[in-house]
C-alpha positions as CSV (number, residue, x, y, z in Angstrom):
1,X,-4.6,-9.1,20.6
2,X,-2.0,-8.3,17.9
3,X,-2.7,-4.7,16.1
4,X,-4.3,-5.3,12.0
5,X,-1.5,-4.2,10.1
6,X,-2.4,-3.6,6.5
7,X,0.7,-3.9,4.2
8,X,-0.2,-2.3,0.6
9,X,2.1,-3.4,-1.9
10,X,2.5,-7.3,0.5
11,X,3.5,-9.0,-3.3
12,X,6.4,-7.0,-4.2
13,X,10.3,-7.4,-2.9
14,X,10.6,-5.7,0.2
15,X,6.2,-5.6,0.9
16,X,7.0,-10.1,0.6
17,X,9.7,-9.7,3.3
18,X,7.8,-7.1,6.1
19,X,4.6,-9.6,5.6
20,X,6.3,-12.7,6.5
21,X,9.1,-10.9,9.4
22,X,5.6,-8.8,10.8
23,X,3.1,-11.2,11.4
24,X,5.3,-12.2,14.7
25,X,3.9,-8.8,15.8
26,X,0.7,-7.8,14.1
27,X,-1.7,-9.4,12.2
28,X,-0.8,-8.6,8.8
29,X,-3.2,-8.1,6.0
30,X,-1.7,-8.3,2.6
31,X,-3.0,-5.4,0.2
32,X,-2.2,-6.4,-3.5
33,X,-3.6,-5.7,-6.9
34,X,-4.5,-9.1,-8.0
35,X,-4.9,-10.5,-3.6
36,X,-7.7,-12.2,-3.2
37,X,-10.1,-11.1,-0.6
38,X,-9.7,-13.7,2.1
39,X,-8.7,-13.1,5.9
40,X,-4.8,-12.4,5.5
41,X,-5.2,-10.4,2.1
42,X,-7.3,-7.6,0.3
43,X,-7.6,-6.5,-3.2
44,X,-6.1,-3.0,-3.2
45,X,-5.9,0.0,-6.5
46,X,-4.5,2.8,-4.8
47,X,-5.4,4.4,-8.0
48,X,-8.7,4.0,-7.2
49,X,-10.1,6.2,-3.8
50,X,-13.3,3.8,-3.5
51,X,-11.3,0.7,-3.8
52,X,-9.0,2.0,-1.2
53,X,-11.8,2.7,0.9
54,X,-13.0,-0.9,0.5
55,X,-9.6,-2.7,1.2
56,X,-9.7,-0.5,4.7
57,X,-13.2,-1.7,5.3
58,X,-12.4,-5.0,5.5
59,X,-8.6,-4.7,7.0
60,X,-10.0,-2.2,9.2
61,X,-6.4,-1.3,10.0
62,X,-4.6,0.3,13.1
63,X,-1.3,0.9,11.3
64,X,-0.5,0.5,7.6
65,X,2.7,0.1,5.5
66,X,2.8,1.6,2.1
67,X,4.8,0.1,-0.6
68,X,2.5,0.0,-3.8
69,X,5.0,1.8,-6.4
70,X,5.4,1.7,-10.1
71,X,9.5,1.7,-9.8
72,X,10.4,0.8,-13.2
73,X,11.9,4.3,-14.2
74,X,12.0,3.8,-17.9
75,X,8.1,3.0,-17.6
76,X,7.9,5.8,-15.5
77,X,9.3,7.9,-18.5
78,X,7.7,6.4,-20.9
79,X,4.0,6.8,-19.5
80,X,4.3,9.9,-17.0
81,X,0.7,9.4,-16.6
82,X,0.2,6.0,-15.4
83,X,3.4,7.1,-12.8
84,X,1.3,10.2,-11.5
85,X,-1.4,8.2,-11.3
86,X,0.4,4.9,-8.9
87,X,3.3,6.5,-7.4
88,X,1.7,10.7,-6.4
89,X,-2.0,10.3,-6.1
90,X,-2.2,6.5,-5.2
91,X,-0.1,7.8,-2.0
92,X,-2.9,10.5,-1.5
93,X,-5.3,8.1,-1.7
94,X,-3.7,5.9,1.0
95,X,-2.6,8.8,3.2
96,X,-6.3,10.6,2.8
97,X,-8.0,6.9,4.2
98,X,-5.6,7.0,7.0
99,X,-6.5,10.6,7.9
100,X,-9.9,9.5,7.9
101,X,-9.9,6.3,9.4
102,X,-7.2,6.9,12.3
103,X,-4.9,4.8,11.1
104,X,-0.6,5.5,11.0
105,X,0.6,5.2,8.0
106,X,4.1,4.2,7.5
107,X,5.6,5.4,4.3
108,X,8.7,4.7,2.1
109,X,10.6,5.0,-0.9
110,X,13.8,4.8,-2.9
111,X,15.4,7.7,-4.9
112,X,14.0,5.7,-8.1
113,X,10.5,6.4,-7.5
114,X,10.6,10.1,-5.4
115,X,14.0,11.5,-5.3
116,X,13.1,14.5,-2.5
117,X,13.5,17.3,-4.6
């Protein structure tokens, strides 16, 4: 039996690519915004702890890939808030369901959205 692999951000460039290159490996679960709940895919607002907590109710996840970012930098600088809320606590709210559920949590990022510093 393959591991669940839960893949948050499974619409975007590089989420589109690790969903269709994994599933040789794991089942995959897509996690998107606008997914429809169904057996390859789960509705997912990182923004949102209880709707995080749902999606990993029904993926019920061994390992999980986190790519949900808001990357568009000028949007970014235009509404710091809405960035704060996706790209800083939207990763808490992943990482914090992984804590809980037991789950590895595979994280990455590009100098546009978190820089290091």
């Amino acid at each position: 039996m393959r591991q669940p692999l839960l893949i948050i951000g499974a619409t975007g460039f590089v989420g589109s690519r690790w969903a269709h290159h994994a599933k040789e490996r794991f089942e995959v679960i897509k996690g998107a915004r606008s997914a429809p709940d169904r057996d390859d895919s789960v509705s997912i607002d990182i923004t949102d702890p209880a709707s995080v907590a749902h999606a990993f109710d029904r993926a019920r996840p061994d390992l999980v890939t986190h790519l949900a970012a808001l990357s568009d930098i000028d949007r970014c600088e235009r509404e710091p808030e809405l960035a704060d809320r996706i790209n800083y606590h939207g990763a808490i709210h992943v990482a914090d369901e992984c804590a809980r559920r037991g789950a590895r949590m595979f994280y990455t990022s590009t100098d546009a959205v978190f820089d290091g510093s």
